[in-house]
ROPAKOL-251268 format. One record per residue (C-alpha): residue in three letters; x, y, z negated. Coordinates in steps of 0.5 Angstrom, whole numbers, padded with zeros to 4 digits, always signed. Layout:
BEGIN
alaXYZ;...
This chain:
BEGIN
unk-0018+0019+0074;unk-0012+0024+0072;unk-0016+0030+0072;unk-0021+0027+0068;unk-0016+0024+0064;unk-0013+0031+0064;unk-0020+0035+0062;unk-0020+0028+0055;unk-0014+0031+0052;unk-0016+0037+0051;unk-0020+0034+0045;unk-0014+0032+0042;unk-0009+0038+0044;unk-0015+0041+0037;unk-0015+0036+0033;unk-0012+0039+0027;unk-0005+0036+0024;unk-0007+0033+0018;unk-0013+0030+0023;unk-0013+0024+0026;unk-0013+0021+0033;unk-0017+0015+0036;unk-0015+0012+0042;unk-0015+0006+0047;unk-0009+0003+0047;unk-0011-0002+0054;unk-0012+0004+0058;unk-0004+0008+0060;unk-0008+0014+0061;unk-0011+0015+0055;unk-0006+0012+0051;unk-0002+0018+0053;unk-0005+0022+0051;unk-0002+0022+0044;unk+0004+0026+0047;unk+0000+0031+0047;unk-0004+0031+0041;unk-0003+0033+0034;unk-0004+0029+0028;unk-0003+0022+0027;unk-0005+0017+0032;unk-0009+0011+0031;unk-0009+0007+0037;unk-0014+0001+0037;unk-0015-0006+0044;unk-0020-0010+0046;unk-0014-0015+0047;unk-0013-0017+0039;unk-0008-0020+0038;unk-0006-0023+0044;unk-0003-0016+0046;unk-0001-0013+0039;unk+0006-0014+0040;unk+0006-0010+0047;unk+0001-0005+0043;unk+0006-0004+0036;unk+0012-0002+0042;unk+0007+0003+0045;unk+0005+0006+0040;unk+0013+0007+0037;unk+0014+0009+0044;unk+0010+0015+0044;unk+0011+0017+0036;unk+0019+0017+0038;unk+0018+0021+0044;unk+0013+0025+0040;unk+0018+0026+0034;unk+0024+0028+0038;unk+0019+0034+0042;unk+0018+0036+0036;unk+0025+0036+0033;unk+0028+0039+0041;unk+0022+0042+0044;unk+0024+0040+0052;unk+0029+0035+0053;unk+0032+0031+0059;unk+0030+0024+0059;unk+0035+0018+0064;unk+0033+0012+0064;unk+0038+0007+0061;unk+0038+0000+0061;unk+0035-0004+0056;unk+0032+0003+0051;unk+0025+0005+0053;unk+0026+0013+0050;unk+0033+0017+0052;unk+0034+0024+0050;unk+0039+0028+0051;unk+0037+0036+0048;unk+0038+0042+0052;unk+0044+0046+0048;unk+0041+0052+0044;unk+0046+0059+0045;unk+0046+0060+0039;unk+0048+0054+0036;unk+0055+0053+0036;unk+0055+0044+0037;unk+0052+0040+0042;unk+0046+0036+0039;unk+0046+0029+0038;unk+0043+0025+0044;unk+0039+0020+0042;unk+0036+0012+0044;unk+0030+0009+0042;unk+0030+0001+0043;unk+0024-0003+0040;unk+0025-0010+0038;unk+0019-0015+0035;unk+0026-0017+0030;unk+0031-0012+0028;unk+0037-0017+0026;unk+0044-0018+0027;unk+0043-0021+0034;unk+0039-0015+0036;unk+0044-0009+0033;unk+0050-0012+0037;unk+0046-0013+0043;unk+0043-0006+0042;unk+0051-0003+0041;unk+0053-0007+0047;unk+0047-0003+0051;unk+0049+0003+0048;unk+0057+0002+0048;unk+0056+0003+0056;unk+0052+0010+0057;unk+0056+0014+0059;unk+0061+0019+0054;unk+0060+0025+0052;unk+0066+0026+0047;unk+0063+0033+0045;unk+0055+0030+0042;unk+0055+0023+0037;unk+0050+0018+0040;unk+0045+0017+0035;unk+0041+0010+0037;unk+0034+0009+0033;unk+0033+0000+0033;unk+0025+0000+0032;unk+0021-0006+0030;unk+0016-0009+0025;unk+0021-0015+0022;unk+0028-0013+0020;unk+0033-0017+0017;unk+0035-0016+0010;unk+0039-0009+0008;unk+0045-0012+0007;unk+0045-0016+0014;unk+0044-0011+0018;unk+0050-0007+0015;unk+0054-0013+0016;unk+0052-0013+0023;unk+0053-0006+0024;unk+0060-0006+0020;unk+0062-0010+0026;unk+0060-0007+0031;unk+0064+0000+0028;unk+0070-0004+0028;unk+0070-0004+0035;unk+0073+0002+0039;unk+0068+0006+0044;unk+0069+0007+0051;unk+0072+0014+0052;unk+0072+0016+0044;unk+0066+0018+0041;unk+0062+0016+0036;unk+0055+0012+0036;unk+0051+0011+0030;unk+0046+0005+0030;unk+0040+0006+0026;unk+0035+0000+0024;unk+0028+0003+0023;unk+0022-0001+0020;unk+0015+0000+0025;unk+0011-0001+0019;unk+0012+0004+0014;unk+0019+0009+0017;unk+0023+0006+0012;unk+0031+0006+0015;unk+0038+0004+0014;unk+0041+0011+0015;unk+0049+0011+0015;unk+0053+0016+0010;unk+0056+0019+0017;unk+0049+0020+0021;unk+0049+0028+0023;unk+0042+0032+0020;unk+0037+0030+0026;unk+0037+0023+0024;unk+0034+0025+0017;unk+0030+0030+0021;unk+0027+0025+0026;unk+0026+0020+0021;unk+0022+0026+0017;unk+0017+0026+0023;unk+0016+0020+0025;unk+0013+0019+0017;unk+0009+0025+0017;unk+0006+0023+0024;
């Protein structure tokens, strides 16, 4: 079943990318593929609405992990509890800092409790004093602008372990739309970019 799986993909490695590839969300393999295809994805289930929920969260998951290849090329991925994408970028020789490493959460509500329980999460990974953590929360209901930035003002006022800088940003599944902090570095807009172009 993987080499036919292998030899199907093939058919979305060519699709151009102002195309579009259609593919069953209910079968792992081929939902897969999209990390290899170009072009926006459209997914689609026999479940209906009864694993729509499941479905929204794959189709972030792999349009995540699609924008953050296109944005870093290869990456090391470790598994941290409670994120379903973890990217920690290979250093370039040529830049003179460490890029950020990045998490992704989703989450059907995107809200006050949420963004503490995700900055708790986040809080607990391992610190690099040389590379900010920039963490994407991702759902297709967010909390109004202004009280997810009271929650993550909160958050902030509490020190990290071992220094370092973390960076919540609440993301909206339905059109990329973000609450993008004044201090986020550059790869934060860059992979919001990607992820509305598809």
């Amino acid at each position: 079943l993987e080499q036919l799986a292998e030899v199907k993909s093939l058919v979305v490695e060519v699709v151009r990318p102002d195309g579009a590839s259609v593919l069953n969300a209910d079968d792992e393999l081929v939902a897969g593929m999209a990390e290899r295809a170009e072009g926006k994805i459209v997914y689609f289930s026999m479940h209906g609405g009864e694993g729509a929920s499941d479905l929204v969260r794959k189709a972030t998951v792999m349009r995540f992990r699609q924008a953050l290849s296109g944005e870093f090329g290869s990456y090391e991925e470790l598994p941290v509890q409670g994120f379903e994408v973890t990217c920690i970028p290979k250093p370039a020789f040529w830049k003179m800092s460490l890029p950020a490493r990045v998490l992704g959460r989703f989450a059907e509500q995107v809200d006050p409790e949420t963004v503490a329980e995700t900055w708790a999460m986040a809080s607990r990974m391992k610190p690099d004093k040389q590379r900010d953590l920039c963490v994407f929360l991702m759902g297709p209901k967010l909390a109004a602008a202004r009280e997810l930035a009271a929650a993550i003002a909160d958050q902030r006022r509490k020190p990290m372990p071992a220094g370092g800088k973390l960076i919540l940003v609440p993301v909206s599944t339905i059109n990329w739309a973000a609450h993008i902090p004044t201090d986020a570095p550059a790869v934060v807009k860059s992979l919001l970019t990607r992820l509305k172009s598809g």
